[in-house]
N, C-alpha and C positions, 0 to 999 in steps of 0.2 A: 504494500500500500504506500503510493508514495505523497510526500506533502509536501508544500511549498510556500511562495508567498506571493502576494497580489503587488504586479509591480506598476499594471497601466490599467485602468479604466476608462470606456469608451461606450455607454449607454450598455448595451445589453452583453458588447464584448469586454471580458475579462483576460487581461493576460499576466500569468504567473510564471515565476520562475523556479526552479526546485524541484522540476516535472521531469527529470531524465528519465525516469522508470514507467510513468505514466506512458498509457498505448492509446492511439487516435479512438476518439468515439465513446472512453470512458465516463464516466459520471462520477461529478466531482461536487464537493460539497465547498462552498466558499465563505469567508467570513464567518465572525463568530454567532451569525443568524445562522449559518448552514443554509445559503441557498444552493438550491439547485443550477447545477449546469453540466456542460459538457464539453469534452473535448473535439475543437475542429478542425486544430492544425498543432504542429510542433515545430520547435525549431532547434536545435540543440536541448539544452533544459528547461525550453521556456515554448510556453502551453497557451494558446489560444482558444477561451473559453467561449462557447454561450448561454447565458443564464435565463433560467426560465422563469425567472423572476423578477422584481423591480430590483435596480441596483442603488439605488439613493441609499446616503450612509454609510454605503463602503468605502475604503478609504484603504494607499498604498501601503502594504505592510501586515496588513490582514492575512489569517490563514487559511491554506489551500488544502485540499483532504482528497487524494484520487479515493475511488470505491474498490477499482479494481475489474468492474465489471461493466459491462455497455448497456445504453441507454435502454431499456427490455420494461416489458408488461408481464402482469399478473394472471393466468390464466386459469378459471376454473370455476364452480357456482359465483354467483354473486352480480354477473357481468350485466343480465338479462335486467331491462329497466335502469342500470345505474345511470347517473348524471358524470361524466367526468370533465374535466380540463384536457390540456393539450397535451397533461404529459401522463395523464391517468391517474389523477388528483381527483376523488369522490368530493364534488362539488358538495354536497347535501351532511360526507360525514365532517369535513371541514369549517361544515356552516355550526353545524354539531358541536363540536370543540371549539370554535372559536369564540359561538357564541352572537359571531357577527354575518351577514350576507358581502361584506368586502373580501375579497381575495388575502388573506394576509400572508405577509413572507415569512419561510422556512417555518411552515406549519407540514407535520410528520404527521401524513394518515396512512395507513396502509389500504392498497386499491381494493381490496378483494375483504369483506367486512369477517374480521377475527373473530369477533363470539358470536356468528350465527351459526347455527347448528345445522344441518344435511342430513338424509337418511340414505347412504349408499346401498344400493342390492349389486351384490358382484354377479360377472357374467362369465368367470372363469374361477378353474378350482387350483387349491393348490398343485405345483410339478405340472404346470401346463408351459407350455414352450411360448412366447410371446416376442414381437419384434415391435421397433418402434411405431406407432399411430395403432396398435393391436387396442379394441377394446375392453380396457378391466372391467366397467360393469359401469352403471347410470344413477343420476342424479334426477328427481324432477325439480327444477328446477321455479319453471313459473306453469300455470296453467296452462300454457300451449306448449313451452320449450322441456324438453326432456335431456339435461346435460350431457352426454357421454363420457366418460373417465379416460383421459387414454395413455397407454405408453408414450413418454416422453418419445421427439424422434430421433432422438440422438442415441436411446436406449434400446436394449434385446436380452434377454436370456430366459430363464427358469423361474416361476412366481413357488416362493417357497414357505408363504404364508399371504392369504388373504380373508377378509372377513366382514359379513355384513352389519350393518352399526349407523348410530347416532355418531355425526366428525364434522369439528370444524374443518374450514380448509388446509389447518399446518397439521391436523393430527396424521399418524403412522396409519394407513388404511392394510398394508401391507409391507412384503419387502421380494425382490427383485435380485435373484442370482446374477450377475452377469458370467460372460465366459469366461473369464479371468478367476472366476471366484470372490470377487464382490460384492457385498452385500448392498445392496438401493435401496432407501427405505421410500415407500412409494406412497401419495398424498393427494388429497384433490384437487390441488392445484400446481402450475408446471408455469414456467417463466420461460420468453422469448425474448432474443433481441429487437427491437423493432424495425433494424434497417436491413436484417437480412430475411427474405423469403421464407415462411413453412415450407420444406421439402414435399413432394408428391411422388406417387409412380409412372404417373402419365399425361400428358394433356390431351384431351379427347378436341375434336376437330365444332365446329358452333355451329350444329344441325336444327337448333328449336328455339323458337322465341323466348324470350321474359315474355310473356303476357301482361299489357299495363292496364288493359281497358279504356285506353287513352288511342280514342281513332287516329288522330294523325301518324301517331306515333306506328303503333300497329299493323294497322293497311300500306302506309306508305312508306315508314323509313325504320323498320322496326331493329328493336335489339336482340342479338343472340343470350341466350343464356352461357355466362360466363365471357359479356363482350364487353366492348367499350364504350362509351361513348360523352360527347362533349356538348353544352349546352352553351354557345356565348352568347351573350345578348346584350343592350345599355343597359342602362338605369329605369328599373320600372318596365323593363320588357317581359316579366314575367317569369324568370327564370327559378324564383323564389318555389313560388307557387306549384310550376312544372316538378321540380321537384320533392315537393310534399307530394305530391297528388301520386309517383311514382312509390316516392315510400309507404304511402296508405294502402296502394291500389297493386302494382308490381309482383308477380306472380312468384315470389320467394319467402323462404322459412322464417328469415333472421333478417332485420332491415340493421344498418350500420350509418349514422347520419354525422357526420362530420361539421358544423359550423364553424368553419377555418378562418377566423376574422373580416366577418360580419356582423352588422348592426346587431347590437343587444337585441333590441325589440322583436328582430325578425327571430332570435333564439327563443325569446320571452312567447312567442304565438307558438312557434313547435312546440317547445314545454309544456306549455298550456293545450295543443290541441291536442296531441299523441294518445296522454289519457284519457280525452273524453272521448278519443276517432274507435268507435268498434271497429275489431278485424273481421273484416265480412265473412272470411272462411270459418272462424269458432267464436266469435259474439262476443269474444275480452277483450279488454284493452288492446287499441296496440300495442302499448309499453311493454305486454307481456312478451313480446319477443323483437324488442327493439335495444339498440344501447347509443345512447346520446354522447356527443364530443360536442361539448361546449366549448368555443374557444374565442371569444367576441374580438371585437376590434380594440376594445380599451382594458384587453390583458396583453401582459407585455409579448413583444411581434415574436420574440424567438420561439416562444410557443407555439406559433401559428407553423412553424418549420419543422416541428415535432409531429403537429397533432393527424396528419394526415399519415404517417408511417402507424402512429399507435392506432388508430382507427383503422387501418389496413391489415395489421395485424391480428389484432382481433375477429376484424370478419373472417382471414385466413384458418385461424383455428374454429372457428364455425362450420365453414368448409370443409374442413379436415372431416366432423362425426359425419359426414354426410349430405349436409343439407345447402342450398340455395340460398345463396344471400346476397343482397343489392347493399351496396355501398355508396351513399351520396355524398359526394366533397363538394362542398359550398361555402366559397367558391377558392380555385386553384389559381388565381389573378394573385388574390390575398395571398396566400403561399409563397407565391413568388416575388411578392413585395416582399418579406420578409427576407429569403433567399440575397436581393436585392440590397437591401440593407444592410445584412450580415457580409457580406461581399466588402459593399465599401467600406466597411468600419474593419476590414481586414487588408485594405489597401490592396486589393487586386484587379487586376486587368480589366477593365470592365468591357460586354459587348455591345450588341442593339440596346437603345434606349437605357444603358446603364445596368442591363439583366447579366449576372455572370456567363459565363461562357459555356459551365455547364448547367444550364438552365435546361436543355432540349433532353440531355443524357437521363437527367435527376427525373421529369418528370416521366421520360421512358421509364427509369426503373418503378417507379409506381404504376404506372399504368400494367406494367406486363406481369405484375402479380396477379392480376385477374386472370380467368379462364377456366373451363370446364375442364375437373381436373376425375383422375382414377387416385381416390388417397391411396396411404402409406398403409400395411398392415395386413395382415391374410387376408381379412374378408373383400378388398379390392373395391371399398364402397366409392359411389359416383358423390362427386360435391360440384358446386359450382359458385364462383364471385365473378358478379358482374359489377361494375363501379360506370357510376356515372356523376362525370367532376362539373358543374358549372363554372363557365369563362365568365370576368366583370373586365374587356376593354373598353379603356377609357374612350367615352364618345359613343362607344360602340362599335371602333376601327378594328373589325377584322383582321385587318395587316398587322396587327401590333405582335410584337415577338413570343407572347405566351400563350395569345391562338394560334399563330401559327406553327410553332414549338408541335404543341396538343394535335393540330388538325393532322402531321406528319407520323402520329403515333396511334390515334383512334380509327375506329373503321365505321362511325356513327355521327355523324352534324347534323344536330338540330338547331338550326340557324333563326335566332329569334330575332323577328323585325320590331324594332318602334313604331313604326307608322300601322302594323297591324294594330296593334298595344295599343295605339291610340283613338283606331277604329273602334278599338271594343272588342277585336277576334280574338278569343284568346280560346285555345293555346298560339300562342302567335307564331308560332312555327313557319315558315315560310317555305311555301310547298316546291317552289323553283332553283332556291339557293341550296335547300337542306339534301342529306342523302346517309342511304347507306349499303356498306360493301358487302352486308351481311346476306342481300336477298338471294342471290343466285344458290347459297350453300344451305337457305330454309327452303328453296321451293317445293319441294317433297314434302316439305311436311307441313306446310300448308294446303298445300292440293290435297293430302290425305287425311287430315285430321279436323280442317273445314270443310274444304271445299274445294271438288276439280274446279271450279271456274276461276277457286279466289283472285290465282296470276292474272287471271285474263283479264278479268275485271279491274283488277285494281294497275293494268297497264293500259285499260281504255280510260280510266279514271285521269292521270297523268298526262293521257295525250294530250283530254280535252281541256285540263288547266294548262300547257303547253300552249296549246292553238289560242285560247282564250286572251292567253298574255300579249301575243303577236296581233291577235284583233283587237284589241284597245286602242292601241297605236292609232289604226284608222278608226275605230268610233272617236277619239278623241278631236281628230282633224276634221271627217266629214258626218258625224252624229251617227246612232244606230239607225235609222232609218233606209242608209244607204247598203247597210248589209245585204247580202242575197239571203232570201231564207233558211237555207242548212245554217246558215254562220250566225243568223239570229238563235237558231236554237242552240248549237252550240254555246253562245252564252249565256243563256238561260241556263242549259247544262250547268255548264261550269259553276255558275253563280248559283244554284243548286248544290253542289260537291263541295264550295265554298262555305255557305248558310248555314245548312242542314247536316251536313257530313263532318267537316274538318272541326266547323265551329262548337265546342264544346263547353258547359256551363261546369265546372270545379263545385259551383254552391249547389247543386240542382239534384235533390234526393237520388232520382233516376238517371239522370244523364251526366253525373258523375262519374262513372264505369259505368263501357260497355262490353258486353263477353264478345269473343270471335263469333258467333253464330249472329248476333245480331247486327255486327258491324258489317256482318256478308251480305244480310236481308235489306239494310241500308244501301248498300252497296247497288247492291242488284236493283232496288227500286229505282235510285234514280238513276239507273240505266236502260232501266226495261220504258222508262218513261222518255230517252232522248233513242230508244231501239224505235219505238209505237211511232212515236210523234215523225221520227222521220219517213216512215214508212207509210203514214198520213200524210204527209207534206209530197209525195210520190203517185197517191193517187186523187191530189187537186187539195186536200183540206188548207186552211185561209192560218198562217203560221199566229197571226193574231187570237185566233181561237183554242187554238192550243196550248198555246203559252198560259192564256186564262182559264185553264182546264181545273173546275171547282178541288180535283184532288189531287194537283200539288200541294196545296193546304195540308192536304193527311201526310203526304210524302215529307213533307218538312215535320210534321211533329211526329211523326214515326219512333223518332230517337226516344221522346218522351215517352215510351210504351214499356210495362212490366215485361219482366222475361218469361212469365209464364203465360202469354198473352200475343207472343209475339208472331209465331204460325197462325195463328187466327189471322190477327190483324193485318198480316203483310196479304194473305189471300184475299180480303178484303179487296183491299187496296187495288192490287192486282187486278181484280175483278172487275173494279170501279174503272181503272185507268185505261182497261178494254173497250169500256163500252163508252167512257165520254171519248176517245179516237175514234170510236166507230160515227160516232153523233160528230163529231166535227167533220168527218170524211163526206156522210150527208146532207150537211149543212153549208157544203160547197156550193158557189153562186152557179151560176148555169150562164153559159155565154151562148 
């Protein structure tokens, strides 16, 4: 353990001397508050700290304390609902001891709460051979989430005592031969570093959606399970939102929500909505299988460079028992302002816009711990982490180097417009700009598990927002009027797919989430409606009459319709939209 002492101060950088023994990345305790930090660079004996804490009141000469061990999370019950900081500081046990709701410095909680109790059932008996991610046995944990126990992955041999029981998380649940002849004594909970990946067996290839219920998303730019994907948008483009409605809605086990310095208040609404949002799949809470990373804008910034690894991690060991988990980082801008900061305050190089150099590298290595993974351990279980980071460029400028950085690494942009935002569209997704690389490798399984037509439809879908955008140009110049008919209805279409389809209400009981079956019967409606109408416009009917067809009114509020309601209705509809084409085809003038 080596020590030293505080010889420059520089806001959140610390640099000590006395660190020849200290190794990059360790966690150091500084002054005689004992704040937290860590090491980011070395130079001979002297150690470039970041502290996760305020630095006011230190002062040169103060003492340095390496730990010895790198910057790592706690793993094991307790996770499920906790409130934490950036660097896995129990926001809630801290307010506990301290008595106060301010963040105070060098307050010592342990992440993972010590006198709660667990009731372990093992899933193996003694002299059973086990390797590392192998299942010891389960925890329940919260009402939806069922913990799994697991061999550390660093670990392997012979369990040579285990036992069912009331444990906190430091108690002896067992003990663990290795092949050496060591003894391991084995516990419910297991510690990782945070900046190095959970190991796996395999990465499986991004064959199935995340289902979000969220149309745009879905029909046209969807996510793979275990993909990527990036949200950039201004100020007030909705990005916020987008991704609540992901975490609430988002077809996974374990949600992992990151506030990576952003506004208090938008923290203060998650906090406050999570536990009152029912999970639609089992009627609890969300909180019951969510873990919050609080990390505001007015907690110190190095924090903010921490909190997206401990948030990654975490979801990773989630993945590991098996399960599906969406990870939302909001937003990754914030990130890299700090990144940013920490840079110059270490006098290096600086590139675009004053972002370090490896700005592009770093957020690769976060991004690429995602993916649908075959865990570690006999049983060969499938897990998956999908993460999805929100971009804040300033203005809104696309080009700026931390979208562009992210756009080189994801295989998902959802490019959110202002000008939609301020229409009112929301999710303001922008149906032209955005895309993703994911579709050709789900085809298959959306033709088989919706619907053969779904491609088909959802590439006439695209066409006709395509052609729609090149005929504005001339409505703008010589008015709709001058259209030829197809192209009137064409934007009728469009503006249809626009309305009724893309546009989706977040407050709206029902048209909060849609399932795939309904977003198909959407689909197909306002198609089967620009299929008729054209094929009426073919044998004379007046395109004015069509367009005022009393059931496009239904086709628009179709979205608003129960799911157990929806095969009715859509027949309905269908039936109606037959026979007012057939009435406008006979209501043709006679020349």
């Amino acid at each position: 353990m080596s020590k030293g002492t505080i010889k420059k101060i520089a806001g959140p950088l610390v640099i000590a001397t006395g660190m020849r023994d200290a190794n990059m990345f360790d966690v150091v305790r500084v002054g005689e508050r004992r704040l937290i930090g860590e090491i980011i660079e070395i130079h001979d004996d002297q150690a470039s700290i970041q502290v996760y804490e305020e630095t006011s009141g230190l002062a040169p000469g103060a003492p340095v304390e390496s730990t010895g061990v790198p910057m790592s999370v706690e793993l094991g019950p307790g996770l499920i609902s906790s409130i934490y900081d950036g660097i896995q500081r129990p926001l809630d046990g801290i307010m506990r001891v301290t008595g106060s709701n301010q963040l105070q410095r060098g307050v010592e909680v342990p992440s993972l709460p010590r006198d709660k109790v667990w009731h372990f059932v093992p899933s193996v008996e003694a002299g059973a051979k086990v390797t590392g991610g192998d299942i010891l046995g389960e925890v329940r944990e919260s009402q939806i989430v069922t913990h799994k126990i697991m061999v550390s992955p660093l670990l392997s041999g012979t369990i040579s005592e285990i036992r069912e029981g009331d444990f906190t998380v430091t108690d002896q649940i067992g003990t663990l031969v290795t092949e050496s002849g060591k003894e391991e004594p084995l516990t419910l909970m297991q510690r990782w570093p945070v900046r190095s990946g959970r190991p796996y067996s395999q990465k499986l290839p991004p064959k199935m959606p995340l289902v979000s219920g969220q149309r745009v998303i879905d029909t046209l730019f969807p996510i793979a399970k275990g993909g990527v994907a990036a949200v950039p948008g201004p100020f007030g483009s909705g990005k916020t939102v987008v991704q609540h409605q992901l975490a609430k809605w988002a077809d996974a086990d374990i949600v992992v929500y990151i506030g990576c310095g952003e506004r208090g208040n938008e923290m203060t609404d998650v906090l406050n909505e999570f536990p009152e949002l029912k999970d639609p799949k089992t009627g609890f809470s969300l909180m019951e299988r969510t873990v919050l990373i609080a990390n505001t804008s007015d907690m110190p910034v190095a924090a903010r460079e921490a909190s997206i690894y401990t948030g990654i991690t975490i979801a990773e060991y989630f993945r590991d028992m098996g399960y599906s988990v969406a990870l939302m980082a909001d937003s990754t801008s914030r990130w890299a302002e700090a990144l940013r900061e920490m840079s110059g305050r270490l006098e290096e190089m600086p590139g675009e816009e004053g972002y370090p150099a490896y700005l592009g590298s770093r957020l690769a290595q976060f991004y690429e711990r995602a993916g649908r993974v075959v865990t570690l351990g006999s049983e060969g279980r499938e897990g998956a982490l999908s993460v999805i980071g929100a971009v804040s460029p300033a203005g809104g400028d696309i080009s700026e180097p931390v979208t562009q950085a992210t756009l080189r690494i994801v295989k998902v942009f959802w490019r959110l417009d202002a000008n939609l935002a301020y229409t009112r569209h929301f999710p303001a997704i922008n149906w032209l700009s955005s895309y993703s690389l994911y579709l050709d490798s789900m085809e298959d399984w959306f033709n088989e598990s919706v619907d053969a037509d779904w491609m088909r439809l959802r590439g006439q879908m695209t066409r006709l927002l395509s052609v729609e955008s090149s005929l504005n140009e001339m409505v703008q110049l010589v008015g709709m009027d001058a259209l030829s008919a197809p192209d009137r209805l064409t934007m009728e279409t469009a503006r249809s797919i626009r309305e009724d389809f893309l546009h989706q209400d977040a407050f709206h009981e029902i048209d909060t989430y849609t399932s795939l079956h309904k977003q198909f019967l959407m689909m197909k409606l306002i198609l089967s409606f620009d299929d008729v109408s054209r094929k009426a416009l073919q044998e004379g009917a007046d395109i004015s009459k069509l367009v005022a067809m009393p059931v496009r009114e239904r086709i628009g509020r179709f979205k608003y319709t129960r799911e157990d309601e929806l095969d009715t209705e859509y027949a309905k509809i269908a039936d109606q939209l037959e026979k007012e084409a057939a009435q406008a085809i006979s209501d043709k003038e006679e020349f």
